[in-house]
N, C-alpha and C positions, 0 to 999 in steps of 0.2 A: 226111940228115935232112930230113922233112918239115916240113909246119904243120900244126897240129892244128885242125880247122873244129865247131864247137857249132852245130845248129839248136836252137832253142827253140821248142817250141810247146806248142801245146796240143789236149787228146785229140779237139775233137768240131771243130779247125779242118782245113778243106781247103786251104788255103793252102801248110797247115806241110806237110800231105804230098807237093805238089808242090816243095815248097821242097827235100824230103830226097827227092826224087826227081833234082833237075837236081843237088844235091851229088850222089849216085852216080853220074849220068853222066859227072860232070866228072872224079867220082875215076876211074872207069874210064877215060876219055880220058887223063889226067894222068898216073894209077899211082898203086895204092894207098900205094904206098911212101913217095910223096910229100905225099898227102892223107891224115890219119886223123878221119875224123870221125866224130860221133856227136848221136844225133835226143835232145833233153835234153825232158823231159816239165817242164812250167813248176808241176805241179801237183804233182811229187814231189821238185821241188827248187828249192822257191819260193825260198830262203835263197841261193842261187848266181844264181839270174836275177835278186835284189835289187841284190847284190851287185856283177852288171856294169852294173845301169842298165834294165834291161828292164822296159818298160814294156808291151808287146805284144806277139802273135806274129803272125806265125814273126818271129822274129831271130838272126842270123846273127852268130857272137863268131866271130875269127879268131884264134887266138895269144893268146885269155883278154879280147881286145880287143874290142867292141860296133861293129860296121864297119858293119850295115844292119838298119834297122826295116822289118820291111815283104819283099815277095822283089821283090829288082833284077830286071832280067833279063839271063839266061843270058850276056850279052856283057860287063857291067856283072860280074857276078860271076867269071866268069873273066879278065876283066882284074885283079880285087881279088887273085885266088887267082893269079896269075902276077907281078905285084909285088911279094908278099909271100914267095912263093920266091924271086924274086932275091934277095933281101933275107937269107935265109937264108944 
């Protein structure tokens, strides 16, 4: 069993596509198997980014959890995403 990773963004930010860029690398590093993520459009699902707290993008929900506004960087987020497998 994996953890499930949410990017949040929005359509005309460049941010959130790099955001959902270093998640793919990381799933591919990692395994898919272990990472299931998905790129959440804030504008077609305003009602669930209310709902965790989202106030900006890109944001990064881990396990339905609101873990970083904003994109960490790459070492910051794969330490988030290897914590939370142990934890698994």
């Amino acid at each position: 069993m994996g953890i499930k990773v949410q990017i949040f963004s929005a359509p005309s930010c460049n941010i959130c596509a790099k955001a959902s860029a270093v998640i793919q690398n990381l799933a591919d590093e990692i395994g898919e198997n272990k990472i299931q993520w998905r790129k959440v459009n804030v504008v077609e699902e305003i009602d669930l980014a209310v709902s965790l707290g989202i106030l900006s993008t890109p944001a990064i929900v881990i396990n339905d959890v609101l873990v970083f506004t904003g994109l960490p960087s790459t070492e910051k987020l794969r330490a988030e995403i290897f914590k939370r497998l142990d934890s698994v």
